[in-house]
C-alpha positions, 0 to 999 in steps of 0.5 A: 500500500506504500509503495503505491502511494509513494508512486502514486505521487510521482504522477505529478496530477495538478488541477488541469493535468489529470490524465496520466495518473488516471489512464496510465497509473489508477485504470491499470491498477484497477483492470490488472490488481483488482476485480471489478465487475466493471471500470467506466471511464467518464471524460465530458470535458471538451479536450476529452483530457480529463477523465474520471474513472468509476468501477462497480463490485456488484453485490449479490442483491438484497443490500446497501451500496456504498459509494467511495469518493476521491479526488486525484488532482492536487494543487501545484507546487511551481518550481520557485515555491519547491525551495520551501519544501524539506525535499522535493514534492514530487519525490516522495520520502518516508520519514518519521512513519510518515510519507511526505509528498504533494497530495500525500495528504490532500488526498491520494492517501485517502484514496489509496486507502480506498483502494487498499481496503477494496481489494482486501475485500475482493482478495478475501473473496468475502460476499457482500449483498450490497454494490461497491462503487467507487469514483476517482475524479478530477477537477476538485481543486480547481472547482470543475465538479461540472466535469468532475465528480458530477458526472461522475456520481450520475453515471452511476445514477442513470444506470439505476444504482440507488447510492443511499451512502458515500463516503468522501476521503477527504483528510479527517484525521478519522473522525466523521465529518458530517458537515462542511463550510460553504465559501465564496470570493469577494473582491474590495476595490477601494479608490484613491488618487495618485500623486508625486510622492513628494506631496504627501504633506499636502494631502495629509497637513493643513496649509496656508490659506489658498494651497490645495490640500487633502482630496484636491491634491491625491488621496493616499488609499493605504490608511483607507485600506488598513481600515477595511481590513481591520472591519474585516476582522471585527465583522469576523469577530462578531459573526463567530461570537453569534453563531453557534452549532453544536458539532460545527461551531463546537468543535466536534461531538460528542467529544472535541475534535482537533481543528478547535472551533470557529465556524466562519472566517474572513480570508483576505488572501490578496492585498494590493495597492499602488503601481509606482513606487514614487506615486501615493497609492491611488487604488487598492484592492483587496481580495479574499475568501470567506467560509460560513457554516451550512446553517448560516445564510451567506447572502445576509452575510453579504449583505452585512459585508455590503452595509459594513463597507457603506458605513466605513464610506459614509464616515469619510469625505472621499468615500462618500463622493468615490465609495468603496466597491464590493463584488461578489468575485465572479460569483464564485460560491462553494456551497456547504454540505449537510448530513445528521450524525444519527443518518444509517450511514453515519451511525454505522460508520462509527460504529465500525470506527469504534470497532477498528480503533477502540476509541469513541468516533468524533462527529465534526465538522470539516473546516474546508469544502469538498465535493460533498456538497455537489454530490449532495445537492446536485446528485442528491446522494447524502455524502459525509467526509472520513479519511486520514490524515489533516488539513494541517499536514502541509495541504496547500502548503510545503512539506504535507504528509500523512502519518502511516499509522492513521493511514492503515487505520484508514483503510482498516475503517473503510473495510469494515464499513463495507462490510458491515454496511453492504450486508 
């Protein structure tokens, strides 16, 4: 299982660059290593280079199918941002019983996990009376579920197969994420007015009687910005002082998890102003991303956004004649995905939990998104999130890993799952 993972991220599978890993590495192994009573391929995309594989175990009848869900794209790692790593993010390297590697956690790992647990399955020729499904797809990370997991999930669906229950193996770090955050973009363009530098008394200082100054002169849009963002950070604030949940907000149930809590967060991740350096900045911008939790309304928190931005506006002269601009950032929107801990797949899933690692399960809430919330709302098929490993352990970022030890776990957990929910 190691060694396919380790191999596994050698193919260097960004968002947009899929199809080798999927045709030349994943559909070889599931033809040639494994039983499946059949493989489809589901490619919609215009180039026809981004293909999505499914593979269907059948059961004898008379039981539950489940469905496993993946994604094989990851987030690039560009050559200039390789120096931040420990060692090189497509060589992967066993350390510390960990494999370090791009998409090691983020999640070929849990995808191998999957896969592992499936062919012990077939291997021990256990019979089963429900359907194993399983679909590895593109475009998650780049927000392609239109050619992604979308379709893949109605493949299934349009044969007739009922999926009363799918697992996605996002990192989890085990515990039985039920819920996620939804999130959109919102971009803030804040006006000034560019001058020579040298003027700078001018704009900021009272003058003699008849010498422009302040707004006639420029208007430097940095201290309007560092406003902007300090509203940012107490609109945060005061959302995540007034909503709360008892698994999202609380930070897992029925004992804590280990994310801590805090529902809503207000990302402002891009942050520019000025276009020469002997110029007072004339416009700024600011760009971002906030996550809210299913059970809150993302249009009144734009509307909230919208009123805290016209309220900064009306108390400064500038602003009330050239006002701050808001958009909703090419409507981008990730929405939330929901499921109640007491739903059969749930309860059944940690009871199996319990059973493989003596420990009581952890319903929470994942902090992220994940193509949940489209196989959910667009294939209507109740999705929760369980897998190894955790958004902390490098995802995005340099030097991500998955710990061995969780990630045999993993795939012990998903045996028995199906297991105890096919039958």
């Amino acid at each position: 299982m190691l060694e396919f993972l380790k191999e596994y991220i050698k193919h260097k599978s960004i968002s947009g660059q899929e199809k080798n890993v999927q045709l030349d590495f994943t559909k070889p192994f599931l033809e040639e290593k494994m039983k499946w009573s059949e493989i489809e391929v589901i490619d919609i995309s215009e180039e026809e280079n981004r293909p999505n594989l499914n593979a269907r175990l059948e059961g004898e009848g008379g039981g539950k199918n489940l469905l496993f869900n993946g994604h094989a794209d990851v987030v690039d790692v560009p050559k200039d941002r390789e120096k931040a790593w420990d060692s090189d993010p497509w060589e992967p390297i066993m350390k510390n019983n960990k494999i370090y590697g791009r998409g090691a956690n983020d999640m070929k790992g849990s995808n191998t996990a999957m896969l592992w647990a499936i062919k012990a399955i077939m291997e021990s020729n256990i019979s089963l009376k429900g359907d194993i499904l399983l679909s590895i797809v593109v475009g998650e990370e780049s927000a392609e579920q239109e050619i992604g997991t979308i379709p893949a999930v109605r493949s299934f669906l349009d044969q007739g197969i009922e999926i009363p229950f799918c697992i996605n193996g996002e990192p989890t770090n085990n515990e039985i994420h039920t819920k996620s955050a939804g999130t959109f973009d919102f971009r803030i363009t804040i006006p000034g007015k560019e001058v020579h530098t040298s003027q700078k008394n001018l704009i900021k200082y009272p003058q003699r009687f008849d010498i422009p100054v302040g707004k006639e002169v420029g208007v430097n849009v940095i201290p309007i910005m560092i406003k902007v963002l300090q509203k940012l950070e107490e609109l945060e604030h005061l959302w995540n002082m007034r909503y709360k949940d008892k698994i999202y907000g609380g930070g897992g149930f029925p004992k804590p998890d280990v994310q801590g809590v805090g529902p809503i967060s207000v990302c402002s991740t891009m942050v520019n102003a000025g276009e020469y350096i002997s110029s007072i900045p004339g416009e700024a911008e600011i760009e971002g991303q906030i996550y809210y939790p299913p059970f809150v309304d993302e249009n009144k928190l734009w509307k909230e956004l919208e009123e805290t931005m016209k309220g900064l506006s009306n108390t400064n002269d500038w602003l009330k004649e050239n006002p701050i601009e808001l958009e909703w950032k090419e409507k981008f929107h990730w929405p939330p995905y929901e499921v109640e801990p007491d739903h059969p797949g749930c309860q059944t899933l940690g009871k199996v939990v319990k059973e493989v690692t003596g420990q009581d399960p952890v319903y929470s809430g994942f902090k992220a998104v994940a193509d949940n919330a489209f196989i959910q709302k667009e294939c209507d098929v109740d999705t929760i999130s369980f897998g190894a490993g955790d958004l902390s352990m490098g995802s995005h970022g340099p030097n991500e890993y998955i710990p061995i030890e969780q990630l045999a776990k993993t795939a012990k957990v998903y045996a028995a799952m199906i297991q105890e929910w096919c039958n």
